[in-house]
Backbone as a chain_set.jsonl record, in Angstrom:
{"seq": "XXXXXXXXXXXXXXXXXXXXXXXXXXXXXXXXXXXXXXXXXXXXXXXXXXXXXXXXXXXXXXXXXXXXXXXXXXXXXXXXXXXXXXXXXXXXXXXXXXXXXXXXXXXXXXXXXXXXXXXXXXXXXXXXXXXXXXXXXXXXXXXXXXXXXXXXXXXXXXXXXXXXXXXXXXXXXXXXXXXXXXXXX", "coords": {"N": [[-10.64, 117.944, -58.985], [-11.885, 115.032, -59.85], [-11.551, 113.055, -62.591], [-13.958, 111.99, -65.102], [-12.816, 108.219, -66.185], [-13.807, 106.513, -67.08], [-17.57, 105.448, -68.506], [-20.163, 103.928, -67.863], [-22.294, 102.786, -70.466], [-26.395, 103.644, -70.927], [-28.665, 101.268, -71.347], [-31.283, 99.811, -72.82], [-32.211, 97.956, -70.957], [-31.769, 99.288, -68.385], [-32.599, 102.029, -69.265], [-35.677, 100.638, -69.386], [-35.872, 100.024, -66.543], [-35.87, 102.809, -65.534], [-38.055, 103.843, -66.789], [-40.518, 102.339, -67.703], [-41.584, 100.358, -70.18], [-44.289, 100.222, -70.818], [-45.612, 101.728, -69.273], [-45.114, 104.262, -70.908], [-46.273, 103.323, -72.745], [-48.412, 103.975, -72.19], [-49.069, 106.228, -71.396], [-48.777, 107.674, -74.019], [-51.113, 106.475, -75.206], [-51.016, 104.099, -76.635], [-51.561, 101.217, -77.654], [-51.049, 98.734, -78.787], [-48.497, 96.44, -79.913], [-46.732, 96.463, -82.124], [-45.355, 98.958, -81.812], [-43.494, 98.725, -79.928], [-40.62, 98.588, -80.092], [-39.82, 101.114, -81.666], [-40.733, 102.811, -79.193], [-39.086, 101.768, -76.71], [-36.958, 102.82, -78.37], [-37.365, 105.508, -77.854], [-37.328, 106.262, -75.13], [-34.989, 105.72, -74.121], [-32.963, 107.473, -75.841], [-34.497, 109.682, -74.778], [-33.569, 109.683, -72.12], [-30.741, 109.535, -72.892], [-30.895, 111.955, -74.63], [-31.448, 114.181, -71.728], [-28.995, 114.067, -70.512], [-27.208, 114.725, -71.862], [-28.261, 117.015, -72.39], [-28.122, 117.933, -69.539], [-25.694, 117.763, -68.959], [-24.359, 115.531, -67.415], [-24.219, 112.376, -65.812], [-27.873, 111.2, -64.833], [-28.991, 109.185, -64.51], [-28.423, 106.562, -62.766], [-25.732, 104.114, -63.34], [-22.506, 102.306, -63.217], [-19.439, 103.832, -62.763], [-16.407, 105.001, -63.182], [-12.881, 106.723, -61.972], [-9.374, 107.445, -62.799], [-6.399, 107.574, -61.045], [-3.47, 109.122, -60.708], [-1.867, 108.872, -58.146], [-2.881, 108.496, -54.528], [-5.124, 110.914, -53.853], [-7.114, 112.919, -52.418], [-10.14, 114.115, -52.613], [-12.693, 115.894, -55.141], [-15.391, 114.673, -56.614], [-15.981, 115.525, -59.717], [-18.296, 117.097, -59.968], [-20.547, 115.419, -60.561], [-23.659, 113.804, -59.905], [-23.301, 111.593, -57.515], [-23.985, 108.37, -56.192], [-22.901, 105.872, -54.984], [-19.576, 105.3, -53.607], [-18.238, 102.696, -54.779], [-15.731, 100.791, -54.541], [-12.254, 101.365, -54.005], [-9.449, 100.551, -56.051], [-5.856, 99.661, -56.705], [-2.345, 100.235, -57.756], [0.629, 99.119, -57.359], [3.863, 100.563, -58.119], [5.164, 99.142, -60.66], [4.04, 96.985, -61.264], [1.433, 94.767, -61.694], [-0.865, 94.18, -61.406], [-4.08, 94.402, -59.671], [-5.126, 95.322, -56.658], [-7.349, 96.052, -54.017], [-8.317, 98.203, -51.865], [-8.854, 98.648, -48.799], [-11.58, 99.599, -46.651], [-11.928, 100.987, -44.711], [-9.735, 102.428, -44.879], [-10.218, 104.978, -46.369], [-12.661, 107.64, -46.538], [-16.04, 108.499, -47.803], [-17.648, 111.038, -48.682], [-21.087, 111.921, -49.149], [-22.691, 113.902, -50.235], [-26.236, 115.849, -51.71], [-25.873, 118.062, -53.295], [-22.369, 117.255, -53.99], [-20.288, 115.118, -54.116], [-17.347, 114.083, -52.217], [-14.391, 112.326, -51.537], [-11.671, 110.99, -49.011], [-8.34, 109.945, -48.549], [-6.848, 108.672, -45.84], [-4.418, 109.499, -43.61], [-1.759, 107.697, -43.413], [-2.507, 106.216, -45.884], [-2.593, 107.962, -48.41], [0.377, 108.823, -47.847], [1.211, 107.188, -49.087], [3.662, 106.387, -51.503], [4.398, 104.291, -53.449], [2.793, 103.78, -55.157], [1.009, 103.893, -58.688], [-1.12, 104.004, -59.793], [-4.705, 104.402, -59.403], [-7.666, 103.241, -58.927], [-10.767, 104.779, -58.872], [-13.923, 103.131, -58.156], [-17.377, 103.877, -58.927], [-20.845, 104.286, -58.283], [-22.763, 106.463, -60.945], [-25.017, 109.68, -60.82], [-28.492, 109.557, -60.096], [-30.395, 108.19, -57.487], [-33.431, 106.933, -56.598], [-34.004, 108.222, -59.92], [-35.228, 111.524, -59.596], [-38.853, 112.882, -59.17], [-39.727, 115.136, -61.022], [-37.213, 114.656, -62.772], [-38.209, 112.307, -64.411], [-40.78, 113.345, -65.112], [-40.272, 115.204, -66.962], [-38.904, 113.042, -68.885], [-40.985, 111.626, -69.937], [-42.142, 114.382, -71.509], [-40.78, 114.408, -73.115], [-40.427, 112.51, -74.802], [-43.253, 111.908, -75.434], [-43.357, 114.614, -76.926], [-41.614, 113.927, -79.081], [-42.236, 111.807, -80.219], [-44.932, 112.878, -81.384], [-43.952, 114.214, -83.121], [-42.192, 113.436, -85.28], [-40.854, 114.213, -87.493], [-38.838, 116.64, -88.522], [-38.68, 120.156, -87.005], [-38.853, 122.881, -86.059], [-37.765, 125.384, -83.731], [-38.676, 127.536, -81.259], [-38.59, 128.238, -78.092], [-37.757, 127.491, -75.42], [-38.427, 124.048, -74.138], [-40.848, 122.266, -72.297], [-40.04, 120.046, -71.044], [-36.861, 120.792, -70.66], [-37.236, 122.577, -68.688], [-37.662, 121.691, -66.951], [-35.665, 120.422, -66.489], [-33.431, 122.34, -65.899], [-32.692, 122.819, -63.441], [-31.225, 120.402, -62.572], [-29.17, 120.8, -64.119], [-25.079, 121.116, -65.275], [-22.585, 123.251, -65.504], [-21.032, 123.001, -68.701], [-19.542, 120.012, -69.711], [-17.294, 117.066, -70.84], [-19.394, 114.549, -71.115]], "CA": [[-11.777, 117.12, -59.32], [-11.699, 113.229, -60.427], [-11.883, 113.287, -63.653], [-14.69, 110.302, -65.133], [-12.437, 107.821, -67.212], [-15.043, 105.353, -67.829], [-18.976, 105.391, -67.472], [-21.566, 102.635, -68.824], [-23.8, 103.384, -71.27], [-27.108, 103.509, -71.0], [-28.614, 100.541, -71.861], [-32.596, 99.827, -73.118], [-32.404, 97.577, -69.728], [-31.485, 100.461, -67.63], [-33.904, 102.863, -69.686], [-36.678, 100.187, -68.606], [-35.731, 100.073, -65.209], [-36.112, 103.845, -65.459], [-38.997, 104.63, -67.283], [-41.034, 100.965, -67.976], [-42.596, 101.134, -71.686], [-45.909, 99.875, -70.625], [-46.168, 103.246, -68.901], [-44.642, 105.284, -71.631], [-47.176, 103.246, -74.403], [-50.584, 104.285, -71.528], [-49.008, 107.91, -71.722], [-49.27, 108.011, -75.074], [-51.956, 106.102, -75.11], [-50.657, 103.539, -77.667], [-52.306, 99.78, -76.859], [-50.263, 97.622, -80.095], [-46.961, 95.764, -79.829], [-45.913, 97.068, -83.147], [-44.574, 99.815, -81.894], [-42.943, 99.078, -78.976], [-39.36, 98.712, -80.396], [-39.472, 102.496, -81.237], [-40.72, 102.967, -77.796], [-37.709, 102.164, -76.402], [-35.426, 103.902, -78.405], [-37.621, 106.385, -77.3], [-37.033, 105.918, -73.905], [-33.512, 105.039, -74.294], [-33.414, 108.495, -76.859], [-34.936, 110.641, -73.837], [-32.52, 109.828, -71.327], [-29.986, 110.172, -73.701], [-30.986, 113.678, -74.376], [-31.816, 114.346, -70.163], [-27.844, 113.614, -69.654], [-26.843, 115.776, -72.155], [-29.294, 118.706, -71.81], [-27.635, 118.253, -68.407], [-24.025, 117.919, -69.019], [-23.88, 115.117, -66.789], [-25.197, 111.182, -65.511], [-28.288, 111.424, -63.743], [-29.485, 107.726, -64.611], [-27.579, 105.513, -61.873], [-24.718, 103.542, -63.334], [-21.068, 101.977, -62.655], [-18.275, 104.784, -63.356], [-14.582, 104.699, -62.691], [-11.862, 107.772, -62.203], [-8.198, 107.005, -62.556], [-5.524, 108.732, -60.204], [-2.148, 108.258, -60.243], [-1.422, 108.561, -56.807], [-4.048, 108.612, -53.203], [-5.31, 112.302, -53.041], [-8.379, 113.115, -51.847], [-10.71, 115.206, -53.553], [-14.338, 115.788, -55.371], [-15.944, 113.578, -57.777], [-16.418, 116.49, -61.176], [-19.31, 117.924, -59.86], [-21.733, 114.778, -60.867], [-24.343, 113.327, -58.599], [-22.943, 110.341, -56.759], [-24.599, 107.403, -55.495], [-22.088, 105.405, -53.888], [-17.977, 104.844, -53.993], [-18.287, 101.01, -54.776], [-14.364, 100.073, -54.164], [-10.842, 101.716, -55.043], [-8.562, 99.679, -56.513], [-4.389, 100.361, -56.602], [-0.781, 99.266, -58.637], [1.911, 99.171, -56.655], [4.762, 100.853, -58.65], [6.344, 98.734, -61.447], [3.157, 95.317, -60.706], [0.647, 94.931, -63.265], [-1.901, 93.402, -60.354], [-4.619, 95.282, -58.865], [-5.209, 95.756, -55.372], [-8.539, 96.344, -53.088], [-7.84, 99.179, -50.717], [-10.002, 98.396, -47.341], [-12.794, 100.663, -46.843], [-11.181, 101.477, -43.737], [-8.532, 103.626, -45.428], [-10.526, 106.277, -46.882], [-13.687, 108.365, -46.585], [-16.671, 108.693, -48.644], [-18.986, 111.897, -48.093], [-21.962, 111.945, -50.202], [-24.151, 115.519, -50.266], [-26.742, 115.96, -53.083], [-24.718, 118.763, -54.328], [-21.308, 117.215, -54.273], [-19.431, 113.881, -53.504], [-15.81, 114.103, -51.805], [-13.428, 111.18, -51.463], [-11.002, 111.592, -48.497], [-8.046, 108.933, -47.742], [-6.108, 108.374, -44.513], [-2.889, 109.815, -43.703], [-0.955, 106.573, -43.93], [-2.719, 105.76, -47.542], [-2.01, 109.27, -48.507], [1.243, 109.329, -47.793], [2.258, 106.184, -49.467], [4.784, 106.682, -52.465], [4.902, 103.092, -53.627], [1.632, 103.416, -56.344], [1.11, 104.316, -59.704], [-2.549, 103.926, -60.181], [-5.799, 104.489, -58.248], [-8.768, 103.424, -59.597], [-11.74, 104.502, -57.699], [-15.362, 102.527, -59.035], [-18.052, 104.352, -58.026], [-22.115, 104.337, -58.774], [-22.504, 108.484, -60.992], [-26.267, 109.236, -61.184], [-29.626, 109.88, -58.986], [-30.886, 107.1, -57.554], [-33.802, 106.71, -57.953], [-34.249, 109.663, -60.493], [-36.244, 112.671, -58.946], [-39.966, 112.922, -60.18], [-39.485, 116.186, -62.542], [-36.825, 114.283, -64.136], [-38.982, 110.877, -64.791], [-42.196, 113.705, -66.05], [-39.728, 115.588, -68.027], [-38.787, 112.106, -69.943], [-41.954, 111.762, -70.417], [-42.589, 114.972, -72.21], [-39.94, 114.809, -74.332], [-40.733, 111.143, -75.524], [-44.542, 112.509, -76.172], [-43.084, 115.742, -78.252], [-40.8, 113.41, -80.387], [-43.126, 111.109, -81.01], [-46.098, 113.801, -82.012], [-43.18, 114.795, -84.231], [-41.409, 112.696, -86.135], [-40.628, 114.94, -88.544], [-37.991, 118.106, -87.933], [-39.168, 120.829, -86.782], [-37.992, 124.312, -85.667], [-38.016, 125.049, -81.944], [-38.598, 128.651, -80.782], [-38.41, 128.62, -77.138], [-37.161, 126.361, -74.219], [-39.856, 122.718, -74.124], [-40.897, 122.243, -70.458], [-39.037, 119.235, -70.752], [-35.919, 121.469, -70.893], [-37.803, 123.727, -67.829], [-37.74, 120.674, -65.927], [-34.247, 119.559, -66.539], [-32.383, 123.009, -65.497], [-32.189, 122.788, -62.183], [-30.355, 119.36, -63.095], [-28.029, 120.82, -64.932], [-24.512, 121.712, -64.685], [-21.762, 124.073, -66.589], [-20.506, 122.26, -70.159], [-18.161, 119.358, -69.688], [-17.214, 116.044, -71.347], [-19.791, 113.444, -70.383]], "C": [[-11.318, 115.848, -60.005], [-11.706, 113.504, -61.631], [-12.574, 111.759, -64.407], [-13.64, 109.184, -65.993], [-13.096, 107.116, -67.855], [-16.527, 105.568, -67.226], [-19.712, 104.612, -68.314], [-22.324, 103.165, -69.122], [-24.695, 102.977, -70.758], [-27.544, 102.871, -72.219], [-30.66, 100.104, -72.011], [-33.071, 98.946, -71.816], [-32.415, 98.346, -68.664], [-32.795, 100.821, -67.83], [-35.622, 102.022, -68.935], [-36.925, 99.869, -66.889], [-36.46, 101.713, -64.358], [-37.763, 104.57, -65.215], [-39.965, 103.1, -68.06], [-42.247, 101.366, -69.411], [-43.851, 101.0, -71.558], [-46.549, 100.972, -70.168], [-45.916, 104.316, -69.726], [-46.038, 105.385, -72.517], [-48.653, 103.962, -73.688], [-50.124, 105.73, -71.112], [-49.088, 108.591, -72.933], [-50.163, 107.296, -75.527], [-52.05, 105.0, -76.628], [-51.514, 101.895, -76.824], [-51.332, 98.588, -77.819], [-49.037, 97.05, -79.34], [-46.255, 96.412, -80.835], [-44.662, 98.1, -82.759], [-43.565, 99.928, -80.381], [-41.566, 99.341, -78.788], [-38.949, 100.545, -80.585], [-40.057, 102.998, -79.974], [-39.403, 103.283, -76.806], [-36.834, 102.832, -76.827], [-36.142, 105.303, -77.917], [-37.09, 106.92, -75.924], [-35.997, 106.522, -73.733], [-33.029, 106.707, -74.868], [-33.272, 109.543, -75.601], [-33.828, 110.898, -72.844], [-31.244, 110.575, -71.73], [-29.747, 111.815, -73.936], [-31.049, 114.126, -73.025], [-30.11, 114.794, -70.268], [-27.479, 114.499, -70.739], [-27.408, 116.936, -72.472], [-28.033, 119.272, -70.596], [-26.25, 118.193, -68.006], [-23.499, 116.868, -67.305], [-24.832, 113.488, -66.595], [-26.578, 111.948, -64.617], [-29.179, 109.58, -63.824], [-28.007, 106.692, -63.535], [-26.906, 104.218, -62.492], [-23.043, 103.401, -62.745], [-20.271, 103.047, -63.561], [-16.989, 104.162, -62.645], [-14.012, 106.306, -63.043], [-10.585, 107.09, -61.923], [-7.431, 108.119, -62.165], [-4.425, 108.357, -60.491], [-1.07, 108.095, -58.917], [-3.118, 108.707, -55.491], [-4.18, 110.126, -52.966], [-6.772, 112.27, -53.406], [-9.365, 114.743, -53.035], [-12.527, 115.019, -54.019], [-14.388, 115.335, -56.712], [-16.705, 114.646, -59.299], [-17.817, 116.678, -60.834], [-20.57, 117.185, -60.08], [-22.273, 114.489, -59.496], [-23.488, 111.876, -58.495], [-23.568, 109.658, -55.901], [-24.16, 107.156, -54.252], [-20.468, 105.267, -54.412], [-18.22, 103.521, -53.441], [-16.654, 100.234, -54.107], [-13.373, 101.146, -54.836], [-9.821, 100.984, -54.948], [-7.239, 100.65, -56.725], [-3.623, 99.732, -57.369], [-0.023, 100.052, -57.862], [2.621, 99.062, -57.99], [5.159, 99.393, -59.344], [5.46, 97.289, -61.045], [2.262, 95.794, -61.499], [-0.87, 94.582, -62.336], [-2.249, 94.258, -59.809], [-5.037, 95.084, -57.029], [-6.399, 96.33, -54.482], [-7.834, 97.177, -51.974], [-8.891, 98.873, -49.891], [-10.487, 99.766, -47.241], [-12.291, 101.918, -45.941], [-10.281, 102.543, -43.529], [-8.954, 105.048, -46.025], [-12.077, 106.204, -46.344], [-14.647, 108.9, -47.414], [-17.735, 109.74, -48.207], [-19.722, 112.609, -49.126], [-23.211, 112.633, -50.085], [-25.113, 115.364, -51.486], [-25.8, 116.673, -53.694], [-23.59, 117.977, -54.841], [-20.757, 115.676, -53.071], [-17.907, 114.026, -53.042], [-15.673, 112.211, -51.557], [-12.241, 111.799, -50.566], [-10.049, 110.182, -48.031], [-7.239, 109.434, -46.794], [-4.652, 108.654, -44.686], [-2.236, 108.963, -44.021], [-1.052, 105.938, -45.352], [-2.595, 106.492, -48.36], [-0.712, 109.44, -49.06], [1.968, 107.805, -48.658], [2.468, 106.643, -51.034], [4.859, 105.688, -53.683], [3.642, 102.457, -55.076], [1.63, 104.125, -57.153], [-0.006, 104.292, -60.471], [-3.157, 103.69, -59.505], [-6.494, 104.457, -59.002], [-9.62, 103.493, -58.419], [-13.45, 104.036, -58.593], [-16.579, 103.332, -57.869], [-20.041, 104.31, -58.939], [-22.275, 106.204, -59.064], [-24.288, 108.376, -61.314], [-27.031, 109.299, -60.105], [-30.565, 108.736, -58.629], [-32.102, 107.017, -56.443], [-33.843, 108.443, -58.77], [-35.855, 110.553, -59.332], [-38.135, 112.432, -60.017], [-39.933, 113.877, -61.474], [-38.584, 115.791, -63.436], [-37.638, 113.264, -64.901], [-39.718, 112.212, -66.11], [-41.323, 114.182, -67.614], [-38.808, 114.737, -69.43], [-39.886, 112.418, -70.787], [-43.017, 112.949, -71.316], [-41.944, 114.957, -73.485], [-40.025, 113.748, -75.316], [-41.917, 111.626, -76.312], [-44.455, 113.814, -77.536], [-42.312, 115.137, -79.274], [-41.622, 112.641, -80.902], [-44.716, 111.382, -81.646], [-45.38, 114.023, -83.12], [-41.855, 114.658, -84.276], [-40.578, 113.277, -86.96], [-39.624, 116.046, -87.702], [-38.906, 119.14, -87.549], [-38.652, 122.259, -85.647], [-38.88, 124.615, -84.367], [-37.459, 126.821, -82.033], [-38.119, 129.216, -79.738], [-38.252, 127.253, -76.3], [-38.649, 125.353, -74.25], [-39.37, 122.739, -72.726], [-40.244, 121.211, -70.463], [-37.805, 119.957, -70.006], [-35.922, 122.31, -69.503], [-36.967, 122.959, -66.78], [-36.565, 120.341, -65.645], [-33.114, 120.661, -66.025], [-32.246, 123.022, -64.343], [-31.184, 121.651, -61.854], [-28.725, 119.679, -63.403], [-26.739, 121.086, -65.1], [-23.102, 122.539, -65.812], [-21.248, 122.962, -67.89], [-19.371, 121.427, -69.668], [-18.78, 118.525, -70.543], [-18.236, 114.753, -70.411], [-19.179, 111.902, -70.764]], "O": [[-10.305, 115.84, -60.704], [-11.988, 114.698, -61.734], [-11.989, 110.676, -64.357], [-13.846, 109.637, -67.119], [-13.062, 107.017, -69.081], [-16.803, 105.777, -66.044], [-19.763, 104.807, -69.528], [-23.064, 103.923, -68.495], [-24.507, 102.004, -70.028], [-27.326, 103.173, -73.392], [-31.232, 100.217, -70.927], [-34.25, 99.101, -71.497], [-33.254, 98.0, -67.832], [-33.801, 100.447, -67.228], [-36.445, 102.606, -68.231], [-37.952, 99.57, -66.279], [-37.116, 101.867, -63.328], [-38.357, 105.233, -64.366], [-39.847, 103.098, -69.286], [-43.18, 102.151, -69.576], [-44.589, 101.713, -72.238], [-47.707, 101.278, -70.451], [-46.429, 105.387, -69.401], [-46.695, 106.354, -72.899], [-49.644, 104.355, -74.304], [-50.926, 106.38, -70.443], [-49.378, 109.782, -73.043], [-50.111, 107.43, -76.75], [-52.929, 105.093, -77.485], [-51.877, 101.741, -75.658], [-51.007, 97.55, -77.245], [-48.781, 97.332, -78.17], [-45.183, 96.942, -80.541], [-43.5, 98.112, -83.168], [-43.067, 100.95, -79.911], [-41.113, 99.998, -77.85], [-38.106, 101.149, -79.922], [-39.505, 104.083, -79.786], [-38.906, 104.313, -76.351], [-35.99, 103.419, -76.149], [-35.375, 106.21, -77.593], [-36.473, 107.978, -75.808], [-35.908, 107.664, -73.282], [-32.599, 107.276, -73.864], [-32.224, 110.151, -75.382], [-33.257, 111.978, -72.696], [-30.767, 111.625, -71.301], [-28.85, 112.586, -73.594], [-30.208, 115.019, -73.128], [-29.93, 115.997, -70.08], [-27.437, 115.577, -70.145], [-26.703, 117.864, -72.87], [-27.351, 120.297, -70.573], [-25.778, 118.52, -66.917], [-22.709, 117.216, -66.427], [-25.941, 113.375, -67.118], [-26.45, 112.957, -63.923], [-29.905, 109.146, -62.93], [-26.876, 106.366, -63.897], [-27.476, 103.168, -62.197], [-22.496, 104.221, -62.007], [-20.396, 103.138, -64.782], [-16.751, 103.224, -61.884], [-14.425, 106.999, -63.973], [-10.518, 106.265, -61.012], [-7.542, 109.265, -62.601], [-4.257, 107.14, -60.57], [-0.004, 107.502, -58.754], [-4.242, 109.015, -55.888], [-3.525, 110.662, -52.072], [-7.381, 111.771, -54.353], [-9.144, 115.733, -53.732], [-13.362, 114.302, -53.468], [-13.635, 115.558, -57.66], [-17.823, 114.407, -59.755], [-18.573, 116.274, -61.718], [-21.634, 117.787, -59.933], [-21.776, 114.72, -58.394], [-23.135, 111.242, -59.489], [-23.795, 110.164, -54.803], [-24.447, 107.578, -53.132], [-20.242, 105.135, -55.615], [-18.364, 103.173, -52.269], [-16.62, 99.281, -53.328], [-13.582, 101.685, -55.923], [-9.273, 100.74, -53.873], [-7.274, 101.872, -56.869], [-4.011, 98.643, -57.79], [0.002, 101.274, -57.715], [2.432, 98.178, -58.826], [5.467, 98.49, -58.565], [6.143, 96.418, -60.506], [2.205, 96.935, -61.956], [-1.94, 94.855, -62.88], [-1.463, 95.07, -59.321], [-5.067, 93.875, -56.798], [-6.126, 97.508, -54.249], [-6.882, 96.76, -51.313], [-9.991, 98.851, -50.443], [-9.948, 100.799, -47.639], [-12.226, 103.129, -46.153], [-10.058, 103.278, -42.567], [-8.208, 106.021, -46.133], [-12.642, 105.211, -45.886], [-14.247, 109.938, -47.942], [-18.637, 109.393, -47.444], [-19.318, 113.548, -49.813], [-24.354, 112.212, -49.91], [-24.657, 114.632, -52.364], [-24.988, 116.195, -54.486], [-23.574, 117.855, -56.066], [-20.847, 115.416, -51.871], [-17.218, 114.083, -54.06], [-16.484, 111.29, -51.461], [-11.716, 112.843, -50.953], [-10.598, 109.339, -47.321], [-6.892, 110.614, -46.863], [-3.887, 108.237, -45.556], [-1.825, 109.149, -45.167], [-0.147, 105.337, -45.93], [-2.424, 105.935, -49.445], [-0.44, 109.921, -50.16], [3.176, 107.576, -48.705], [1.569, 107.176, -51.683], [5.284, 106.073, -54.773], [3.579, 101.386, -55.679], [2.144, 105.213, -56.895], [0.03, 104.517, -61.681], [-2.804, 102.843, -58.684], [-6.455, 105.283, -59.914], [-9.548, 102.825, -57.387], [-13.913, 104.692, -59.526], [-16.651, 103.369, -56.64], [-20.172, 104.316, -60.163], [-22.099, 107.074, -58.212], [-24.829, 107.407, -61.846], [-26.456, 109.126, -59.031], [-31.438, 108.374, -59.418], [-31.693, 107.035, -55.282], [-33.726, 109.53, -58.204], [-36.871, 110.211, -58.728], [-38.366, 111.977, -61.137], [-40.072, 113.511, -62.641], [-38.656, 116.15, -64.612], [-37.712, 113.438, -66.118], [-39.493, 112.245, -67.32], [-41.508, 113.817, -68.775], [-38.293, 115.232, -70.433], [-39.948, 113.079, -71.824], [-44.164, 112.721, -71.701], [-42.354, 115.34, -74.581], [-39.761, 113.946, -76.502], [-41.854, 111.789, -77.531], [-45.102, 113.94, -78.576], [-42.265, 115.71, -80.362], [-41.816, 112.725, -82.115], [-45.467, 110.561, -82.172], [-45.999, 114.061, -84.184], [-40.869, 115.206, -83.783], [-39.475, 112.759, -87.132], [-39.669, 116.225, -86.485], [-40.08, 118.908, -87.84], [-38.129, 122.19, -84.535], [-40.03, 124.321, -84.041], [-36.443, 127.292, -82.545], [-37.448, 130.247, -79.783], [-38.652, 126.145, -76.657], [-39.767, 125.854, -74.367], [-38.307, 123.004, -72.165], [-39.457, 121.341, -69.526], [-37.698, 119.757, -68.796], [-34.843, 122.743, -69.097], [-36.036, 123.316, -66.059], [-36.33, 119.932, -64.508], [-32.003, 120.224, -65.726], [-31.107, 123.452, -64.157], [-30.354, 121.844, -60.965], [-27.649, 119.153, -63.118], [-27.054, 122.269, -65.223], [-22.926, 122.082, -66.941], [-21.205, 121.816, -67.442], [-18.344, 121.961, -69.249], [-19.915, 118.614, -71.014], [-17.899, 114.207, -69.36], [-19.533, 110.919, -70.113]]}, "num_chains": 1, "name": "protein.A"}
């Protein structure tokens, strides 16, 4: 499996792309400006929690995995958009390198993303770094994840305050089928 080295935060631009506050404030049925700044971190907050409930992206941003040589393989079990470009270093050169599309294989299931290159790009000897850039994340998000923002924004912001949690929030209902064994996001 790839392993992620880099992934972009989620960003209150994103989050509104996501989940637009004007629809968050006429779900909670807020009408002011005042409060729209905690809105977003609401938002912003929700996702946040979503991705690690779920031990993984499901908000559509730019990632990167670094290889140190061309082998083929599966992308750690996240959802995958698209493989944007993989970049290369030729042994002992500090300068990166665009590999043509041409050279490898991108096959992109819901379950599971593979990456497959070409015997001749494969077999070459002569590199010492593979970056592959790729979009990690559901694009657009599914509806049960969107509602299940939206519950979890409404239960934090009923309660502000702490409060001791008995049994699984349908948020939480909503989000396991999402979800996938414990890793490093």
């Amino acid at each position: 499996m790839y392993p992620v080295s880099s992934l972009t935060p989620l960003t209150t631009e994103l989050a509104d792309d996501v989940l637009s506050k004007d629809r968050v404030m006429g779900w909670l049925r807020i009408s002011g400006e005042a409060e729209v700044k905690d809105i977003e971190d609401l938002i912003l907050g929700a996702m946040q929690w979503a991705e690690k409930y779920c031990n993984q992206p499901l908000f559509a941003r730019a990632a990167t995995a670094r290889l140190d040589r061309f082998e083929g393989g599966e992308f750690n079990g996240f959802y995958v958009a698209s493989v944007d470009k993989v970049e290369f270093r030729l042994t002992g050169q500090t300068a990166l390198h665009t590999l043509d599309a041409t050279e490898y294989e991108a096959e992109i299931l819901p379950e599971a993303a593979f990456l497959r290159f070409f015997q001749a790009t494969a077999a070459r000897t002569d590199i010492d770094r593979v970056i592959i850039h790729y979009t990690a994340g559901l694009t657009p998000p599914p509806q049960s994840i969107l509602y299940a923002l939206r519950l979890w924004i409404a239960y934090m912001y009923d309660n502000r305050a702490d409060s001791k949690k008995a049994a699984p929030s349908a948020a939480e209902v909503l989000l396991d089928h999402y979800r996938k064994p414990s890793t490093s996001l």
